[in-house]
C-alpha positions as CSV (number, residue, x, y, z in Angstrom):
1,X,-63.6,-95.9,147.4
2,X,-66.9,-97.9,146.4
3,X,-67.2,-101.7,146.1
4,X,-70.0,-101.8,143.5
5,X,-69.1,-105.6,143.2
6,X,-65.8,-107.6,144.5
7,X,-64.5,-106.9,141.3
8,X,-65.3,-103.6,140.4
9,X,-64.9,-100.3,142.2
10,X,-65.6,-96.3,142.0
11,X,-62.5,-94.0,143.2
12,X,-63.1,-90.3,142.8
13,X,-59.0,-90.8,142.7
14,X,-58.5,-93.3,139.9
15,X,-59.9,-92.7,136.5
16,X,-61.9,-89.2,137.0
17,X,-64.2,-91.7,139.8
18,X,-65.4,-94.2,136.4
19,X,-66.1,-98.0,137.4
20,X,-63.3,-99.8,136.9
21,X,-62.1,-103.1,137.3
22,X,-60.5,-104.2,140.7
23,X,-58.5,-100.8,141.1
24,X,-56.7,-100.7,137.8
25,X,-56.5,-98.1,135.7
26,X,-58.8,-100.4,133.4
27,X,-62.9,-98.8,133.3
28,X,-65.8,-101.0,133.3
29,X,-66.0,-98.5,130.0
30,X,-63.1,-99.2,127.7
31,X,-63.8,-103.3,128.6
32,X,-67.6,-102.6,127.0
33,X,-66.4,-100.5,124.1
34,X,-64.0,-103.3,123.1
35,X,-67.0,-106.2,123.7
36,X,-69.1,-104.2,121.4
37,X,-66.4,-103.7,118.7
38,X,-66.2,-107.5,117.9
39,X,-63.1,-108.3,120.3
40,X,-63.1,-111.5,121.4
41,X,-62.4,-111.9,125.5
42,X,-59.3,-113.5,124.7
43,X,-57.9,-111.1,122.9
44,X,-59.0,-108.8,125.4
45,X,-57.0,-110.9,128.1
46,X,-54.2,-110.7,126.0
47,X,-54.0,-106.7,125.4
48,X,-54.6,-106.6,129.1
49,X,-52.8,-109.6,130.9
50,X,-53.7,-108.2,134.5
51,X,-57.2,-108.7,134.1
52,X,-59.1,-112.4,134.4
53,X,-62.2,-113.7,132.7
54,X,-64.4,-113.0,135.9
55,X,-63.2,-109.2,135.5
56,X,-65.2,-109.2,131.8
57,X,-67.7,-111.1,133.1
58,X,-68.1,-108.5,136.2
59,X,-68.1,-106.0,133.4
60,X,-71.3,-107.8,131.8
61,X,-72.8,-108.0,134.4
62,X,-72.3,-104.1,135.9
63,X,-74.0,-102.7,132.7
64,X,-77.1,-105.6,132.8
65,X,-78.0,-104.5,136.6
66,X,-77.6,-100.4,135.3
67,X,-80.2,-101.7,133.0
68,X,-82.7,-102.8,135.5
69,X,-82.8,-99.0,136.3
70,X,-85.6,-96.3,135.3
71,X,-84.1,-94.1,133.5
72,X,-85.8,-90.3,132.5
73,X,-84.4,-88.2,130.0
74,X,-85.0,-84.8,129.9
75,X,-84.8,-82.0,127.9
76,X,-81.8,-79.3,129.2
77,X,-81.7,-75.6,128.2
């Protein structure tokens, strides 16, 4: 298991080895998809009563530093 941040971790075990948030069976992923959909983080905290505010806001702020990488894309046979 990988600490990426106090609140989320990588384990090869849990999730096909996806981020996820503080060894749930909740990704880093599926808490993005619903931002981006319009849901509010209450609602979020609601459908998912295990998780706290700080575990969206670790979400936020996972994808923001993945965004401070280079990227290249290339093209693939």
């Amino acid at each position: 298991m990988e600490f990426i941040t106090d609140r989320i971790t990588v384990d090869s075990e849990i999730c096909n080895g996806k981020p996820i948030i503080r060894n749930k069976r909740i990704t880093v992923q599926t808490i993005l998809e619903f931002l981006s959909a319009g849901e509010s983080q209450e609602e979020i905290l609601r459908q998912y009563p295990s998780l706290e505010k700080e575990d969206i806001y670790a979400c936020l702020k996972f994808a923001s530093d993945l965004m401070k990488r280079n990227f290249t894309i290339k093209t693939v046979a």
